[in-house]
C-alpha positions as CSV (number, residue, x, y, z in Angstrom):
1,X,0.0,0.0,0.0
2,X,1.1,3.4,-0.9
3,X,0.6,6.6,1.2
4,X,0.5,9.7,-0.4
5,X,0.4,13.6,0.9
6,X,1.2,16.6,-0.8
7,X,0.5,20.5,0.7
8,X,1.1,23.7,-1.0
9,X,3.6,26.1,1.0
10,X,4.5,29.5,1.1
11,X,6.4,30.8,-2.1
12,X,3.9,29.1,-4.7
13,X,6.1,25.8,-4.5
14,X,3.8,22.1,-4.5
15,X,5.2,19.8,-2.4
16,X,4.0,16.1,-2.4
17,X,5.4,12.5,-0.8
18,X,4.8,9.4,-1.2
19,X,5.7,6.2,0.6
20,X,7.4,4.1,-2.0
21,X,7.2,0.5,-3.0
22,X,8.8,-2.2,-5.4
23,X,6.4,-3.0,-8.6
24,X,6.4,-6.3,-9.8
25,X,9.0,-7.3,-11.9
26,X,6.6,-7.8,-14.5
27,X,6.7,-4.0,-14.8
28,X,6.2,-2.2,-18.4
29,X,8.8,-0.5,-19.5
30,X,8.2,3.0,-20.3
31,X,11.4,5.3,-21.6
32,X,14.9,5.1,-22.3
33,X,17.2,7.1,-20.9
34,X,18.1,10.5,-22.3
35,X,20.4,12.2,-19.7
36,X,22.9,11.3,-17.2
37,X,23.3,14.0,-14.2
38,X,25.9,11.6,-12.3
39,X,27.0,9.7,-9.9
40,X,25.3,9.3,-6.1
41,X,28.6,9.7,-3.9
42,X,27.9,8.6,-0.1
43,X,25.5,10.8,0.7
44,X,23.2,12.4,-2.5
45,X,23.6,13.6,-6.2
46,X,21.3,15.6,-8.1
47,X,20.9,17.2,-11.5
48,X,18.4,18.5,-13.8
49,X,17.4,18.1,-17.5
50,X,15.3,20.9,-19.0
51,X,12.1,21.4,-17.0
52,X,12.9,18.7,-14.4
53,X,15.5,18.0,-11.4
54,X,16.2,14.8,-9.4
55,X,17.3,14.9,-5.9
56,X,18.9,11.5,-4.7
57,X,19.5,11.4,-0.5
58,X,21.2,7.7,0.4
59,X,24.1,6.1,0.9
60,X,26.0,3.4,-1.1
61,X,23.1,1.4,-2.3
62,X,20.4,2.3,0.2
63,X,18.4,5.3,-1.1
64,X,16.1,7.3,1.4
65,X,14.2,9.3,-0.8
66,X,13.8,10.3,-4.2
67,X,12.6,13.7,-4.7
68,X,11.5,14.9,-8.2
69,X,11.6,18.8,-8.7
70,X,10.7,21.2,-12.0
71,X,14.0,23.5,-12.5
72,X,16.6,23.8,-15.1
73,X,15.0,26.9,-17.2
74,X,14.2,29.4,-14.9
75,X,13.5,26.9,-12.2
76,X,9.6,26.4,-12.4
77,X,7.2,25.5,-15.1
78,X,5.5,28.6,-17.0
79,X,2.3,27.7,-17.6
80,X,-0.7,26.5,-14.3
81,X,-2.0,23.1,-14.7
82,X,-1.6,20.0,-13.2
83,X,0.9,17.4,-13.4
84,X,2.1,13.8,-12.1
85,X,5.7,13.2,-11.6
86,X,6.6,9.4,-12.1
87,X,9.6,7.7,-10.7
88,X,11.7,5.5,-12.9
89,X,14.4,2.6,-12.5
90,X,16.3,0.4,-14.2
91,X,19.0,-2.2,-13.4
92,X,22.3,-2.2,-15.0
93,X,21.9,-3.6,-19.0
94,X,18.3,-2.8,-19.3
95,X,17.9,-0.7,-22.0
96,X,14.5,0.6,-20.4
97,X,13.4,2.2,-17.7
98,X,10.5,0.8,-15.5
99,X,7.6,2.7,-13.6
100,X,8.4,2.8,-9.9
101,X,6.4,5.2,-8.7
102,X,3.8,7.3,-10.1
103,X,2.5,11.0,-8.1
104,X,-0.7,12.3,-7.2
105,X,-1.9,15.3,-8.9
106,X,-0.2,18.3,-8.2
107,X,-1.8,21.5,-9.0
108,X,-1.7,25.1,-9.3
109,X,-3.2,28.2,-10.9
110,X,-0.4,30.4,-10.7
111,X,2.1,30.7,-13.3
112,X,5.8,30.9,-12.7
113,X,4.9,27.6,-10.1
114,X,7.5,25.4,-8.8
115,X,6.8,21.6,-8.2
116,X,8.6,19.1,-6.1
117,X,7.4,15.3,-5.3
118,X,9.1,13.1,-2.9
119,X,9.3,9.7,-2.6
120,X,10.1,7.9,0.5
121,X,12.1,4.8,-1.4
122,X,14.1,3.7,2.0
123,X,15.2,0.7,-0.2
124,X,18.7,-1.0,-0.8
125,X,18.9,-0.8,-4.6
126,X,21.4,-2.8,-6.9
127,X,24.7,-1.6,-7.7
128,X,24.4,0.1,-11.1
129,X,21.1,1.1,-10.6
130,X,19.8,3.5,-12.2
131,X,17.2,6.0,-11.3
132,X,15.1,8.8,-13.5
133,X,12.2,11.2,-12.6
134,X,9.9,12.8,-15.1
135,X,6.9,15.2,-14.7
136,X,4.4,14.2,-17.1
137,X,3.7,16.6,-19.6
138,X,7.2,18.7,-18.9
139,X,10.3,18.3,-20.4
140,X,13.3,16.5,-19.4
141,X,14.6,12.8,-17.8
142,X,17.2,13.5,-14.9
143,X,18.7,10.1,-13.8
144,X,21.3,9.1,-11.3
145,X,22.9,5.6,-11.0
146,X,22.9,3.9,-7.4
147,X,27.0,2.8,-6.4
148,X,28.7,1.3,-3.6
C-alpha cells in the first residue's frame, strides 16, 4: 500500500510524498534514458534536465528518498495546470526504464509555479542502478545511477 500527501507552502512551490514501494518485476517499461546527471557519492547527487530535477539522498546502495523537482529553465514550469511526476528505475543492462512510482496530482493556478514530489524509497537498490524522474507533460529525464 502506498501513502500519499502533498501540501502547498508558502512561495507558490507544491510539495507532495509518497511512501514508496517495489512494482512487480513484470513491470512495463516506459522510456529510455536520455540524460545522465551523475554519480550518487555517499551521501546524494542531483541534476536537472530541462524542465525537471532529481534529488537523490542515500548512501552506497540504500536510497532514502527520491525527490522529483521542476527547474533547469528558470526553475519552475511557466504555464498552471496539473501534473504527475513518475519515478523510474532500471538495473544495469536494461535498455529501459520501469515505472516505480507514479505522483498524485499536483496542482496550481499560478504561473511561474514550482513543483517538487518526494518519494520515501528507503530501499537497498542494486549496484548500477539507475534511477530517473519525469513530470508528465514537462520536459526533461534527470537520472542518477545507485554505487557502492
Amino acid at each position: 500500500m502506498r501513502k500519499i500527501r502533498w501540501n502547498v507552502v508558502v512561495g507558490a512551490t507544491v510539495l507532495g510524498a509518497a511512501v514508496f514501494s517495489m512494482p512487480p518485476a513484470s513491470a512495463a517499461p516506459q522510456a529510455t534514458p536520455t540524460a545522465q546527471t551523475g554519480v550518487v557519492t555517499p551521501m546524494n547527487a542531483s541534476g536537472c534536465n530541462v524542465h525537471t530535477c532529481i534529488k537523490v539522498t542515500g548512501k552506497k546502495l540504500y536510497v532514502e528518498s527520491v525527490t522529483a523537482s521542476t527547474g533547469g529553465f528558470y526553475g519552475h514550469a511557466h504555464w498552471p495546470g496539473c501534473h504527475r511526476a513518475q519515478l523510474l528505475g532500471a538495473r544495469r543492462g536494461e535498455t529501459w526504464l520501469h515505472v516505480l512510482g507514479t505522483s498524485s496530482k499536483v496542482c496550481s493556478k499560478a504561473f511561474f509555479t514550482s513543483f517538487s514530489f518526494k518519494w520515501y524509497t528507503k530501499h537497498n537498490f542494486p549496484d548500477g542502478y539507475q534511477l530517473c524522474v519525469q513530470w508528465i507533460g514537462l520536459g526533461g529525464l534527470p537520472c542518477e545511477y545507485i554505487h557502492k
